[in-house]
C-alpha positions as CSV (number, residue, x, y, z in Angstrom):
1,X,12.4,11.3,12.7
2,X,10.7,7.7,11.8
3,X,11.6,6.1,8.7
4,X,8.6,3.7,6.6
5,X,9.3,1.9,4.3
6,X,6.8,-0.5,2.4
7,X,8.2,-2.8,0.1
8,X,6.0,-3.8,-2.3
9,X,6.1,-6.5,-5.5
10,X,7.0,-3.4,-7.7
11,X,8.0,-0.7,-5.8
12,X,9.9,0.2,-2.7
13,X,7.9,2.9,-1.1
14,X,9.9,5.4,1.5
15,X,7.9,7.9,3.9
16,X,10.1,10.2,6.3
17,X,7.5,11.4,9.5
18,X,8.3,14.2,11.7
19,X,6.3,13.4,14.4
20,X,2.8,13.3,12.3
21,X,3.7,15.0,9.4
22,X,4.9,13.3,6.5
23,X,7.9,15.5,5.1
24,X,9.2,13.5,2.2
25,X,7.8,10.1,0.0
26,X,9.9,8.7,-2.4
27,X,10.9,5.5,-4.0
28,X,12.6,2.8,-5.4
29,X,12.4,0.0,-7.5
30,X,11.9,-3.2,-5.9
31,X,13.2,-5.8,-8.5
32,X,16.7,-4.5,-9.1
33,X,18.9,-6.8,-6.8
34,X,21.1,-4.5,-4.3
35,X,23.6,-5.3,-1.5
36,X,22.9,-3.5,2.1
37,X,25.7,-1.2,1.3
38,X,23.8,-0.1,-2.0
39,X,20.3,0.1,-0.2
40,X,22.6,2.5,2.8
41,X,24.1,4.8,0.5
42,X,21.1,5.3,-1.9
43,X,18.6,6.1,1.1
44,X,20.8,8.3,2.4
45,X,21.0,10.0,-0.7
46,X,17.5,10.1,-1.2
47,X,17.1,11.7,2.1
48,X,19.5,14.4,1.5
49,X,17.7,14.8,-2.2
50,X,14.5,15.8,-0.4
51,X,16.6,18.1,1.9
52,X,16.7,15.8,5.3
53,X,19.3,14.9,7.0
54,X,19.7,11.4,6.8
55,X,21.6,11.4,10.3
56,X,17.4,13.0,11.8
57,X,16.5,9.1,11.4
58,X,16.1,8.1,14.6
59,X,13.3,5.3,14.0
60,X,12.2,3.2,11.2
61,X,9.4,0.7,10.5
62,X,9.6,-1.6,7.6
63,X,6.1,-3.6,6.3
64,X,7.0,-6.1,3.0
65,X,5.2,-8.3,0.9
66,X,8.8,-9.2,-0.6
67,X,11.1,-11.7,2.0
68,X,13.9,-11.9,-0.7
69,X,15.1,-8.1,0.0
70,X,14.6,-7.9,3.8
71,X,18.0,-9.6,5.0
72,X,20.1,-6.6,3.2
73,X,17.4,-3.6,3.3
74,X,17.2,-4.3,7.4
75,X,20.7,-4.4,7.5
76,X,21.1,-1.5,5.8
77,X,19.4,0.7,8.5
78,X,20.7,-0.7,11.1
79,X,24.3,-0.2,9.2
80,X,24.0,3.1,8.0
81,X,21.2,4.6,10.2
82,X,22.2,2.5,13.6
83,X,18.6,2.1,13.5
84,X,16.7,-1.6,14.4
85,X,13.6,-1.4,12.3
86,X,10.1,-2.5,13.6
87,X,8.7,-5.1,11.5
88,X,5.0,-5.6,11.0
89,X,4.6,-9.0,10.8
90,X,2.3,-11.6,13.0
91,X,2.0,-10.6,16.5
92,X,2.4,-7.0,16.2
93,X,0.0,-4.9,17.9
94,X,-2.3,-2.6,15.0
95,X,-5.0,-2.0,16.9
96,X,-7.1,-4.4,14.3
97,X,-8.7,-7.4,15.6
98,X,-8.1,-9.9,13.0
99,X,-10.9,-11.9,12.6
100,X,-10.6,-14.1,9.1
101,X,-9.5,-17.6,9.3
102,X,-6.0,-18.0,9.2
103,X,-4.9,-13.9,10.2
104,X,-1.0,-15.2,9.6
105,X,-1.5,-15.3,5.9
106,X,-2.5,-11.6,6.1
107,X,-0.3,-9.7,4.0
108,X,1.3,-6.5,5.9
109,X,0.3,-4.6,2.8
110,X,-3.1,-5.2,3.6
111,X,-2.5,-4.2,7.9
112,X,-1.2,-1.3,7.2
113,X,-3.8,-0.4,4.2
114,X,-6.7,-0.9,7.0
115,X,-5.0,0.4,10.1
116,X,-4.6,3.6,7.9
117,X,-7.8,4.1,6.8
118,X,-9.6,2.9,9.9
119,X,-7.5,5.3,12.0
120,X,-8.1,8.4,9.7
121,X,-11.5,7.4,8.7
122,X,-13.1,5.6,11.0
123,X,-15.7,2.5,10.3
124,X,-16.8,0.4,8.7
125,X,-14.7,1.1,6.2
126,X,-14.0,-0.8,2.5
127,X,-10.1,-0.3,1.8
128,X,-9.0,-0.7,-1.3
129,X,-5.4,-0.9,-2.6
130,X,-4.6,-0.4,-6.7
131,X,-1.1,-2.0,-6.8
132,X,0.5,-4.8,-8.2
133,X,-2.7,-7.4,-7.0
134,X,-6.2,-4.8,-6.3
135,X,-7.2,-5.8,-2.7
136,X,-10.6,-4.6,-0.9
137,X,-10.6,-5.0,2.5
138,X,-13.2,-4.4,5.1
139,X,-13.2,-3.3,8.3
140,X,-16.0,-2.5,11.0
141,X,-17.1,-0.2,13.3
142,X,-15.1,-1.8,15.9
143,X,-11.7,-1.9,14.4
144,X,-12.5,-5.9,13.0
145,X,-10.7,-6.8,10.2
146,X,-13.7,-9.1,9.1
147,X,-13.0,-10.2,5.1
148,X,-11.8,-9.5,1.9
149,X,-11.3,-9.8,-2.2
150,X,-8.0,-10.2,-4.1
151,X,-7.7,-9.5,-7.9
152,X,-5.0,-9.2,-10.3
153,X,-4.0,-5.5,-10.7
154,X,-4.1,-3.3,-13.3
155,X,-0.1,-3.8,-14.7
156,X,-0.5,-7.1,-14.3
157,X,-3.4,-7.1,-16.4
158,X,-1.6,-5.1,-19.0
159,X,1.3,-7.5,-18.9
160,X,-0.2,-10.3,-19.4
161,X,-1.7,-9.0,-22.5
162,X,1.7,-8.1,-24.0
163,X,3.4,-11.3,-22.5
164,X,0.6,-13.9,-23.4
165,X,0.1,-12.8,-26.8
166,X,2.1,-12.0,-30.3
167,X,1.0,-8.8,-31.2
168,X,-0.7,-6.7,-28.4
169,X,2.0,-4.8,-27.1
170,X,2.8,-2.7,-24.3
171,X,1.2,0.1,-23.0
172,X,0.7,3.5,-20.9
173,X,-2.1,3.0,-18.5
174,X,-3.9,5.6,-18.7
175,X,-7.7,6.5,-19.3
176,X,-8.6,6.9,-23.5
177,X,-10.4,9.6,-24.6
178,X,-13.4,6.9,-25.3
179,X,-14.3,3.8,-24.4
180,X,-15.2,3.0,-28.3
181,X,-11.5,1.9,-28.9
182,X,-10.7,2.9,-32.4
183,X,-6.8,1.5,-32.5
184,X,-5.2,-1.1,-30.7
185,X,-3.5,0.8,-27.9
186,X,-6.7,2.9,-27.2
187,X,-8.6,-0.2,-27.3
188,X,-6.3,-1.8,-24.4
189,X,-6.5,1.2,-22.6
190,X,-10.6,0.9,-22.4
191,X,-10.6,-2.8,-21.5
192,X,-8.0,-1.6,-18.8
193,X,-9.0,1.5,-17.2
194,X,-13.4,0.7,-17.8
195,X,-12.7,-3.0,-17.0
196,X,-11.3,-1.8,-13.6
197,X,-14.1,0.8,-12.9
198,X,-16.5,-2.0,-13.3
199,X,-14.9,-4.6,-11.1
200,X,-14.6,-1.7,-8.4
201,X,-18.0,-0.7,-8.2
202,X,-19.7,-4.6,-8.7
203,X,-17.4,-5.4,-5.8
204,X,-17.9,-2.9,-3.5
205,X,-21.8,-2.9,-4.2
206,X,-21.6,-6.8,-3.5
207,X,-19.3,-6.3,0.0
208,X,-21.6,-3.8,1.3
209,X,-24.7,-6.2,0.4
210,X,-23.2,-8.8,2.1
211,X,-21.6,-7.5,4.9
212,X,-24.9,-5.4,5.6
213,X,-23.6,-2.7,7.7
214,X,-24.6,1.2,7.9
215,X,-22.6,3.7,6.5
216,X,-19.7,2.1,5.3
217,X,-17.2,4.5,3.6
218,X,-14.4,3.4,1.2
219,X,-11.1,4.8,0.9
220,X,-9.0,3.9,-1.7
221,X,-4.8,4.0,-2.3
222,X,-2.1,2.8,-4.7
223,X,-0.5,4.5,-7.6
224,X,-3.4,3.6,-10.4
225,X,-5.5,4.4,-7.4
226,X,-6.5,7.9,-7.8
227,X,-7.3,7.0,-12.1
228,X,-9.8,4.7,-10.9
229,X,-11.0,7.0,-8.3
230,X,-11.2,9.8,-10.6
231,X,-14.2,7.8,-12.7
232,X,-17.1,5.9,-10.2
233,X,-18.6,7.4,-7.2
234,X,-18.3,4.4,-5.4
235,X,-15.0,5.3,-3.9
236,X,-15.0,8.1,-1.6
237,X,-11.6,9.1,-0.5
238,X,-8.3,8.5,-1.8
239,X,-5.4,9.1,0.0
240,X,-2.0,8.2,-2.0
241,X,0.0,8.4,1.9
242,X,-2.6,5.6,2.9
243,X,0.2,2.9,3.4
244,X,3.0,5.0,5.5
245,X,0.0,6.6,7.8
246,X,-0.8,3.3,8.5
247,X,3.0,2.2,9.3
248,X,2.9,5.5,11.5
249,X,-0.1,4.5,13.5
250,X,1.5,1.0,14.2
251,X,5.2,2.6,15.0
252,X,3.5,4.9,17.5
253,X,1.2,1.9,18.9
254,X,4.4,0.1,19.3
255,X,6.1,2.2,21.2
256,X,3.2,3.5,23.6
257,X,2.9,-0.4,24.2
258,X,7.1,-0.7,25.3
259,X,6.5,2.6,27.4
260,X,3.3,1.6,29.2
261,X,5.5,-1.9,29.8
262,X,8.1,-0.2,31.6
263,X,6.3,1.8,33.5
């Protein structure tokens, strides 16, 4: 059974595969600082939670955004799941042809976002991730990774409100009931929530004017994802197992690669 796990700025996301079907997703927080032995034992536990044995783990695949954590979360699976983890990081074969300007400052995030959705979707293909920074990525019919657009995302929007001022304070995210914000907290939500419908669609519109190809889909992930997703017609799918398929599609290119080498 493969283990994927996608650390991201906020959360720790944790996918168990058996073979291509995703049993079990769960997570954990990424800002809480834990030793190797914590990150063993509470995997494990999670595992068992979700009715897996953790000792089924014979494979794992890690993609981070986060460098801090991956010293004790590797040797964590190696320690308690005698399991080396791939990592994707440069040089590691997605099946993507990379073809921006510097493709080392690509965030793994990002691969695995656009190896997901170009696998399960096809191209061209507009992927965009709602998490801690909203990414767009695009991808063509050929499996080139050609451009894309970073903004800040949607809880980092909201906290900056309640950090940068004296008396907006924090809030759910969620869509209000109007966009004619009668309160304070209502208010926030509209700028919020309609703020980031309107970015969406402006910058998908602009991508596919720009990058002027034919019957470009867009698929869309993240936990504030499927709000967003809910409200414009200019996303098309959204998949919320985006991420791990992705990681699964590289594992399984990985190791058809070492067994074609030995062959």
């Amino acid at each position: 059974m493969l283990l994927a796990v996608d650390v991201g700025n906020s959360n720790i996301t944790l996918g168990a595969f058996e073979r291509e079907r995703l049993v079990a997703t769960f997570r954990m927080t990424t800002n809480l600082p834990r030793t190797s032995d914590e990150y063993g034992t509470e995997i494990r536990g999670l595992l068992a939670n979700n009715g897996i044995s953790p000792n089924a783990i014979d494979s794992a695949i890690f993609s981070s955004v986060v460098p801090d954590i991956m010293h004790s979360l590797t040797s964590a699976v190696i320690k308690y799941f005698n399991v080396t983890p791939i990592l994707v990081e440069p040089g590691i074969t997605t099946g993507l042809s990379i073809a921006t300007e510097n493709p080392r400052q690509l965030g793994a995030d990002r691969i695995v976002d656009a190896v997901g959705a170009y696998e399960l979707y096809g191209g061209p293909v507009i992927v965009i991730d709602f998490g801690t920074a909203t990414t767009f990525d695009l991808v063509d019919g050929n499996g080139v990774f050609l451009a894309g657009v970073i903004s800040p995302g949607i809880r980092v929007s909201a906290k900056a409100l309640s950090q940068g001022t004296a008396k907006l304070p924090e809030i759910e995210i969620k869509k209000p009931a109007s966009i004619l914000g009668r309160e304070t907290i209502s208010s926030i939500q509209a700028g919020l929530v309609y703020g980031q419908i309107g970015q969406t669609e402006y910058i998908v519109e602009h991508m596919k004017q720009e990058a002027d190809l034919a019957g470009i889909k867009v698929v869309a992930t993240g936990g504030l994802g499927k709000i967003i997703a809910k409200e414009t017609k200019s996303i098309d799918i959204y998949d919320a197992t985006l991420t791990l398929q992705g990681m699964r599609f590289i594992y399984e290119r990985q190791k058809k690669g070492q067994a074609d080498g030995g062959k």
